[in-house]
N, C-alpha and C positions, 0 to 999 in steps of 0.2 A: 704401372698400368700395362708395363710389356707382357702380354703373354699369357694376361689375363681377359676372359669374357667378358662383353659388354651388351649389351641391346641396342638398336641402333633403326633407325627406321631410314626409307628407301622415299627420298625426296623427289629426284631429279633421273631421268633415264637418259641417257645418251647414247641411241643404236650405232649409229655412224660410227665413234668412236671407241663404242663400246664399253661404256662407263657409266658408272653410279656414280650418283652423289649420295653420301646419307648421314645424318644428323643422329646425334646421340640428346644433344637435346628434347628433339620430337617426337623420340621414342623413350626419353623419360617425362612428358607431359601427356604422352599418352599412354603411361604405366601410372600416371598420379589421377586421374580423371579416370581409369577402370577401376582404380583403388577406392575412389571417393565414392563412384557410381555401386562397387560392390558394399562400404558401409554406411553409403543412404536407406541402400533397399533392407539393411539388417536393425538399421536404429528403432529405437522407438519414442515419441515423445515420452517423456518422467522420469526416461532412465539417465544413472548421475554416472558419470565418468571423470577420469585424474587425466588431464591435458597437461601439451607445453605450450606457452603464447610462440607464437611464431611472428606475428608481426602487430603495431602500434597504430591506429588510423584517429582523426579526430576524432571520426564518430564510433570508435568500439577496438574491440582488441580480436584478432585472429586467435583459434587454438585448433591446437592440432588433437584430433582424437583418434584414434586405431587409424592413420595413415590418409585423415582427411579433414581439412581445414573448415570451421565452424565459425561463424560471429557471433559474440557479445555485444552486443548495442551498450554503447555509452550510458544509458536509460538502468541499463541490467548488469551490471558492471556493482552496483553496491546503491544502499538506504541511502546514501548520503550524498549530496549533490556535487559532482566531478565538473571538472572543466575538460580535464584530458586523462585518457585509460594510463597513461604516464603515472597520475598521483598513485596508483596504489599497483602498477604491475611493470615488468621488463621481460624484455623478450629472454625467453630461455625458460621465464619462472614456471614452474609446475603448479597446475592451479586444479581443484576439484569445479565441474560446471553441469548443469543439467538441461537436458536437451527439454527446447520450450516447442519448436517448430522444426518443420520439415518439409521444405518442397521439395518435392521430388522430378516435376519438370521442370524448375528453375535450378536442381541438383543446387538449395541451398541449403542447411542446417542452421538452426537459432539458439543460441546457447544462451546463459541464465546463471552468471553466479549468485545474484542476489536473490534469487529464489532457497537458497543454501542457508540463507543467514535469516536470523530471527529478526521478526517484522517489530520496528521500535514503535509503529505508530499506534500497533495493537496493544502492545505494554502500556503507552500514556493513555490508551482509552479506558482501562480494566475503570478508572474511576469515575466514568460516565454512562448513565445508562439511559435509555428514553423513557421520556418521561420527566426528567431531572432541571430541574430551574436552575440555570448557570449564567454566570454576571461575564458578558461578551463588550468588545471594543469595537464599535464600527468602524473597520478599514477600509471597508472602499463601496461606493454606491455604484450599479450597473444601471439597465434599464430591465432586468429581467428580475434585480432583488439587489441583498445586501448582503456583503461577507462582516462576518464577524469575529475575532480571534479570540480564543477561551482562555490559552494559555503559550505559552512558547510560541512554533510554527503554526499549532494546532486553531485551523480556521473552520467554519462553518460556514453555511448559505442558506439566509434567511430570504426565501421566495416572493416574490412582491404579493402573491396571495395570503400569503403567511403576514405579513405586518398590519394590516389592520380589518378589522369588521367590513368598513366601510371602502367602496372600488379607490385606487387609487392609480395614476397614468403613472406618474416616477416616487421609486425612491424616498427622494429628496422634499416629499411632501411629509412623510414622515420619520426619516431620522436624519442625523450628520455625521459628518466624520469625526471619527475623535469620542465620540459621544460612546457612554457607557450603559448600559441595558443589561434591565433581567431579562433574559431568553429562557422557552424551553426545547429541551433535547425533542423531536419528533421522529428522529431517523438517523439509523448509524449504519453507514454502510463500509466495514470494515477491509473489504477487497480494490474499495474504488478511491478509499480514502475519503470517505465523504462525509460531513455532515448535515443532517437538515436540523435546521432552529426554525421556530415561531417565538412570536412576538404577539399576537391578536390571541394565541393560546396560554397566554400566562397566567391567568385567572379563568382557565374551563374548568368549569365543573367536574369534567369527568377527570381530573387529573386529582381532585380532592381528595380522594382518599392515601394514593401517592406521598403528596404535598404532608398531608398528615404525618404518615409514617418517616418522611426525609426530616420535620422538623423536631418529633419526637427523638429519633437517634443524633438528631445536634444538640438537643438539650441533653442528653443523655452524656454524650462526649464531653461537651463543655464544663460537667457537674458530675462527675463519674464518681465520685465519694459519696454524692447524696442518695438515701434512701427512695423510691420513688412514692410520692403520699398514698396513704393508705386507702381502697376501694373502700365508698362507701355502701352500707350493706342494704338491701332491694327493701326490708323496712323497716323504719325506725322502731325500736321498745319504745310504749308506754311510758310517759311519765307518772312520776308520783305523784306532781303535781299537780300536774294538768286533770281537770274535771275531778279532783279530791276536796274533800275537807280536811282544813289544817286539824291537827291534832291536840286538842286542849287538856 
């Protein structure tokens, strides 16, 4: 470091004696905060950049982007549910992240790698659509409805208006836990993770035509070698015998 430039910022004055104190720290924390304050004001939310993790916290992982530190929320770190930004990252590792948020008076940045990676829950929905009668597990009674789980993690929420025709105060006046039900699909909201099911709509009418075609193509699959029986034609021929004289 002999002989070499440094930056150095001017702490402390001491006329009497004629002396400075000055800090190279202070005047490298405030070359790091003109740095951060200069690629705040150039970011944009959507844009994806290649970071290094600089540091591990419970709740997320620091990265460092064009010379200014950004957070990953533990939440936004991956699909798949972490305990600590430890399971899947180490400080130094180079990671691609995409900018979610941006204050600019709180000079913070909101980073995103699970925004990067494909959404597994949209994949398991491809086979559900509204409209669709699906056989649900009741796992847990609220006072606002009932969850019910279709398949794996994949739960829905059947709304206590949604379960029967008739007013009901909880729940628990009509179904239990444990307890297995045809539901239908009424609502898929694919950003929020959400499902809505009904129960009082299993047998609407207006789903009939639906209900038709869903059980038409399971007979179809179940019997895929069979012929489908032949249309019969709008009018029947004449008989021969019918309104004839036998023939002697």
């Amino acid at each position: 470091m002999i002989n070499q430039p440094i930056s150095v910022r001017i702490i402390e004055v001491d006329r009497e004696r004629r002396r400075l104190i000055l800090s190279e720290r202070a005047a490298s924390a405030e070359s790091r905060a003109s740095i951060k304050e200069r690629v705040i004001n150039e970011l944009e939310e959507g844009q994806v950049y290649t970071g290094r993790v600089t540091s591990l916290a419970d709740f997320g992982a620091f990265v460092n982007i064009n010379g200014a530190d950004g957070l990953v929320h533990l939440s936004e770190l991956s699909w798949d549910r972490l305990q600590h930004p430890r399971e899947m990252l180490a400080v130094g590792q180079e990671v691609k992240v995409k900018v979610i948020n941006i204050d600019r008076e709180k000079r913070r940045i909101g980073l995103s790698m699970r925004a990067l990676q494909e959404d597994p829950w949209r994949a398991r929905m491809e086979k559900f659509s509204v409209g669709q009668l699906v056989e649900g597990v009741i796992t847990r009674l609220t006072k606002f409805g009932a969850f019910a789980r279709l398949e794996g993690d994949i739960e829905g929420l059947i709304h206590i208006s949604e379960l029967s025709e008739h007013r009901i105060e909880h729940p628990k006046e009509a179904l239990k836990e444990g307890e297995v039900k045809t539901l239908r699909i009424i609502r898929i909201d694919p950003d929020q993770h959400r499902i809505g099911l009904s129960l009082r709509k299993v047998d609407s009418a207006a789903f009939a035509d639906k209900d038709f075609k869903m059980l038409t193509q399971e007979l179809r699959s179940e019997s895929p070698d069979e012929s489908p029986p032949p249309e019969l034609p709008e009018e029947l021929p004449p008989s021969d015998e019918a309104g004839g004289e036998e023939e002697k």
